[in-house]
C-alpha positions in Angstrom: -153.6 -78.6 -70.4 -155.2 -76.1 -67.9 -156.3 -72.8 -69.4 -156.0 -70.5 -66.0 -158.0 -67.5 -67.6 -161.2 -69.8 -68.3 -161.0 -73.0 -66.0 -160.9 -75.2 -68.2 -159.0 -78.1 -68.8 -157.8 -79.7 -72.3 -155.9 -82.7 -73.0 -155.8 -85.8 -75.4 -158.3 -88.1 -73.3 -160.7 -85.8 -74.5 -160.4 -86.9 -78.3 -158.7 -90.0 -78.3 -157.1 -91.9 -81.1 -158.9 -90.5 -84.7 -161.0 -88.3 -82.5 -157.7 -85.9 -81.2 -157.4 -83.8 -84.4 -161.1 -83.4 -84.2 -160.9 -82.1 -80.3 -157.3 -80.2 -81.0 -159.7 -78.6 -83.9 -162.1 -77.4 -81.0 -159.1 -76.3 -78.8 -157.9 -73.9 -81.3 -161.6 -72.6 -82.4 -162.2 -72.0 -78.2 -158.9 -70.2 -78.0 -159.7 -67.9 -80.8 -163.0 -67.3 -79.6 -162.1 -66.5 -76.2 -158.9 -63.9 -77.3 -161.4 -62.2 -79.2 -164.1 -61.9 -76.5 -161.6 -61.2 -73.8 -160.8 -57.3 -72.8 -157.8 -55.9 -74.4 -155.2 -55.2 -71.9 -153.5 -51.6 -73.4 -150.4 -51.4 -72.0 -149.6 -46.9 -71.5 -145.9 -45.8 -71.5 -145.5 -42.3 -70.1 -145.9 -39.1 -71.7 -143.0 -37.1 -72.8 -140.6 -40.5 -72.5 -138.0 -41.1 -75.3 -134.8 -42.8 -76.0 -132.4 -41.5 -79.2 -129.0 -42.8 -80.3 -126.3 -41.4 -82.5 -127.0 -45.0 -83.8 -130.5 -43.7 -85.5 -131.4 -42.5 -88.6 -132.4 -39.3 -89.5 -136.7 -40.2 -89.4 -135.8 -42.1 -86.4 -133.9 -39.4 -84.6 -136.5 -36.5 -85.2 -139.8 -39.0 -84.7 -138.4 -39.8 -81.1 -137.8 -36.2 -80.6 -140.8 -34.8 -82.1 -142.4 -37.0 -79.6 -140.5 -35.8 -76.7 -141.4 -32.2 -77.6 -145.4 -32.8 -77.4 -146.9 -32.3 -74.0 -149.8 -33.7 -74.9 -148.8 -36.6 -76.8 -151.0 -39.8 -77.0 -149.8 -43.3 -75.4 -150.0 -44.4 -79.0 -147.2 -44.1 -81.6 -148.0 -42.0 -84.7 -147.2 -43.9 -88.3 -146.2 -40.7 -89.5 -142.8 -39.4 -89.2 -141.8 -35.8 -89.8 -139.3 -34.8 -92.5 -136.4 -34.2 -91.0 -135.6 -31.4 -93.7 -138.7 -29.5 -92.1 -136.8 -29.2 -89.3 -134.2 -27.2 -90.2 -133.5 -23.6 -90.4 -131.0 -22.6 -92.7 -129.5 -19.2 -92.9 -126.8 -18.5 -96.0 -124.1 -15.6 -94.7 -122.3 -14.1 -97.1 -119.2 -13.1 -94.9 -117.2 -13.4 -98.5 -118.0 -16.8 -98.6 -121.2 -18.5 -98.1 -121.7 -20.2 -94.6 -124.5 -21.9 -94.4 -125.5 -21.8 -90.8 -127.9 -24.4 -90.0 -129.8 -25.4 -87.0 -132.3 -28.1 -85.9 -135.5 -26.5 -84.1 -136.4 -29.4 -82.0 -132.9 -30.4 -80.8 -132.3 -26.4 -80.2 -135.6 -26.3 -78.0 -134.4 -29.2 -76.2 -130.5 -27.9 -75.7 -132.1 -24.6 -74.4 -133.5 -26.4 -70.9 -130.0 -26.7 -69.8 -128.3 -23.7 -71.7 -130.8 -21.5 -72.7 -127.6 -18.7 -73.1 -127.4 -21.1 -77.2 -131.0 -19.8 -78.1 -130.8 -16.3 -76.9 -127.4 -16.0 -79.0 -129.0 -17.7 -82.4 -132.1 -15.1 -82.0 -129.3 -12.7 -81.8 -127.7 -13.7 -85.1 -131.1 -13.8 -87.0 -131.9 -10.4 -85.9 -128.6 -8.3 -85.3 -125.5 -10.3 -86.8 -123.3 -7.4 -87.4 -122.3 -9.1 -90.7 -119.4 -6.0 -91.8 -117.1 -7.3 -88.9 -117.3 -10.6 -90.5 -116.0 -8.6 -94.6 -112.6 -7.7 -93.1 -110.0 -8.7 -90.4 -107.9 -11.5 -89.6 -109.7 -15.0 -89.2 -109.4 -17.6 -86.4 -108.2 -20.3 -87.9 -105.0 -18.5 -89.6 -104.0 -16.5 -86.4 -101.9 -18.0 -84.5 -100.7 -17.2 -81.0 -98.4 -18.2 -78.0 -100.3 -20.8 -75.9 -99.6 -23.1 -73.1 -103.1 -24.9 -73.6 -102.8 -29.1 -74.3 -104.4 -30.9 -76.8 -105.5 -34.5 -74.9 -106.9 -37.4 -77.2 -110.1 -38.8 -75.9 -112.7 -41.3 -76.5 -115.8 -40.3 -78.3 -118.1 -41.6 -81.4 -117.4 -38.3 -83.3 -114.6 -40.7 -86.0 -117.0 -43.5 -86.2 -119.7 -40.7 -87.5 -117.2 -39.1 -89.6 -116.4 -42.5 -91.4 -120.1 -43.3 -91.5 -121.0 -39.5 -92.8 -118.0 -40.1 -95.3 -119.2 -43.3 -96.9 -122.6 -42.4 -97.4 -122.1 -39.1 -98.7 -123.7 -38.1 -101.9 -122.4 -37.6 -105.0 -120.4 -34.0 -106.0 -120.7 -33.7 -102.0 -117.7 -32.0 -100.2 -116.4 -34.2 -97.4 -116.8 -31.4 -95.2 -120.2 -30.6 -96.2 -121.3 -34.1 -96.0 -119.8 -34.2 -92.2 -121.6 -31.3 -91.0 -124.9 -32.6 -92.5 -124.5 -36.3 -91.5 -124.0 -35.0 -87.6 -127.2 -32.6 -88.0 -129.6 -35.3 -88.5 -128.2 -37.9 -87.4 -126.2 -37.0 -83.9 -128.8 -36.4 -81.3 -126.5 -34.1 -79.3 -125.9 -31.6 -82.6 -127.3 -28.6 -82.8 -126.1 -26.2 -85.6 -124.0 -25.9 -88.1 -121.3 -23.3 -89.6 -122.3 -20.8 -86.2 -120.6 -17.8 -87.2 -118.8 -15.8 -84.0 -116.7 -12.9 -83.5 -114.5 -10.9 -81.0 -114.8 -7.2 -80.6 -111.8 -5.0 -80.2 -110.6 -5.7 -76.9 -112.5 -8.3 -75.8 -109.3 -10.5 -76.2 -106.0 -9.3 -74.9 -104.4 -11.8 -77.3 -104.6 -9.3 -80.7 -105.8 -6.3 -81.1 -108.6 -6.4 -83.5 -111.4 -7.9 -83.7 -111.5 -11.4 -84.6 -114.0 -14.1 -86.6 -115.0 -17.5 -87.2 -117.7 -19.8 -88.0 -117.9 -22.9 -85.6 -118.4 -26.6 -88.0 -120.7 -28.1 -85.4 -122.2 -27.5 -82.0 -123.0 -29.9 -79.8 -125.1 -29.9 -76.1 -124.4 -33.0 -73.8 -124.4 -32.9 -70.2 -125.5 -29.3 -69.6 -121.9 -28.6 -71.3 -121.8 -26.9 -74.9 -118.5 -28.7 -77.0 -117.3 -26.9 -80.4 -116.1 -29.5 -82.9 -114.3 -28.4 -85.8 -113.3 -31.0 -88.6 -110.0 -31.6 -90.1 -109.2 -34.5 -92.2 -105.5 -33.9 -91.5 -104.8 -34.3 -88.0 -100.7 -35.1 -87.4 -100.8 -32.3 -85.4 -103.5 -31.7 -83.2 -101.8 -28.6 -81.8 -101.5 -26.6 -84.5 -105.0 -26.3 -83.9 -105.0 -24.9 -80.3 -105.2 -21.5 -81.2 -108.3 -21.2 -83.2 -109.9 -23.8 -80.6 -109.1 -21.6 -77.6 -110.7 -18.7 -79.8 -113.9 -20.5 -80.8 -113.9 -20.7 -77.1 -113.3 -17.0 -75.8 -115.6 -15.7 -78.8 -118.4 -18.6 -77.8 -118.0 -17.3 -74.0 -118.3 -13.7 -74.8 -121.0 -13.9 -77.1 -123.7 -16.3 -75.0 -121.8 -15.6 -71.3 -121.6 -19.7 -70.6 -119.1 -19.9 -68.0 -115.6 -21.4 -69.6 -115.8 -24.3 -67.6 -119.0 -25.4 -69.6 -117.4 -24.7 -73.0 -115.1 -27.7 -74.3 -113.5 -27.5 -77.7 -112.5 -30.1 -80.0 -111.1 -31.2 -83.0 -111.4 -35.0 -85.0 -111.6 -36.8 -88.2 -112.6 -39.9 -89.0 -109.8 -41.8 -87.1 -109.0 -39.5 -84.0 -110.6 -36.9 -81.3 -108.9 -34.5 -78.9 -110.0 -31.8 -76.7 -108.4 -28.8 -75.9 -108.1 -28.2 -72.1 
């Protein structure tokens, strides 16, 4: 046997017969002593690289993001992971129920290098939410309106997470709740939850008051911004069209992304479809 880092060669002749455990004892002692002599060889991965799934767990999602968000982070990984509780901010708006509008700081700062239009708007809602439009008027999802807008079923992991957010959903927990929450920390692409949004008075030619809503989950992928709202009963997607194509006008008007960028959707655990 030829050991290429040190020259040397090793092989049974050397201890023969009784003698070879003897020399395959001195092998073994030489190898140890020459891994331990030899330089370490550190092997650096870039700064500011990362690599997230849907697939990850909560730790796991906001360790690899937390690392992603340090400009100065070191080659090697930290033991510590943050909380991923920490990371959210939650805001409980009593618009005569209680919405409580959550979003994830890290994912947020991340989402805001392609759509920075989503930040500006929360800072808006923390500081100026005009919260008495939100006491009165007619809802959007129970108005309903005339619309030649289709409803197309499409592929996407959003079911699989629903069935996964359902069946590890604590006790007492509203399926609905539990959804919302599951996507939050687990769904790298989620950014807030329950993100309350209006119409003014003739902002929409479509009714003549002003109009509200709060959004289930908003998601960033692609430089695009999707609305998902859950319903566990989905025979018919359509019936939905109307308070999808308002989530979009009021999500337009409010952070002035183009339309084109703003894709709404609705799933449950089995299906998804998009409203184009």
């Amino acid at each position: 046997m030829f050991i290429k880092d040190c020259q040397h060669n090793f092989n049974a002749y050397m201890a023969p017969n009784k003698e070879f455990r003897t020399g395959m004892a001195a092998f073994i002692v030489f190898i140890l002593l020459f891994s331990m002599l030899a330089p370490p060889v550190l092997v650096n991965k870039p700064e500011n690289t990362f690599a997230y799934s849907t697939r990850f767990g909560g730790n796991e999602i906001s360790s690899s993001l937390a690392f992603a968000s340090q400009k100065n982070a070191s080659p090697a990984l930290s033991t510590r992971s943050p909380d991923p509780q920490n990371l959210l901010t939650l805001h409980r708006l009593d618009h005569l129920q209680v919405y409580p509008f959550t979003y994830h700081n890290l994912k947020l700062n991340l989402a805001s290098r392609s759509l920075p239009q989503l930040r500006r708007y929360i800072n808006y809602i923390e500081r100026a939410l005009p919260h008495e439009l939100f006491m009165e008027g007619p809802r959007a999802s129970s108005t309903r309106i005339q619309t030649d807008f289709k409803i197309i079923k499409r592929n996407n992991i959003a079911p699989e997470l629903c069935r996964l957010a359902l069946a590890t959903r604590k006790t007492n927990e509203s399926p609905h709740n539990a959804v919302e929450n599951f996507f939050l920390i687990n769904d790298s692409t989620t950014i807030c939850k329950e993100l309350p949004v209006f119409l003014k008075e003739g902002e929409t030619h479509h009714i003549k008051t002003h109009l509200t809503g709060h959004i289930d989950l908003i998601q960033v992928r692609f430089g695009k911004l999707y609305i998902l709202d859950y319903k566990p009963n989905l025979k018919k997607p359509e019936n939905y069209a109307s308070q999808l194509y308002f989530y979009k006008e009021a999500v337009h008007k409010r952070t002035r992304i183009p339309m084109n960028k703003i894709i709404p959707a609705v799933f449950n655990s089995y299906v998804y479809y998009e409203l184009i």
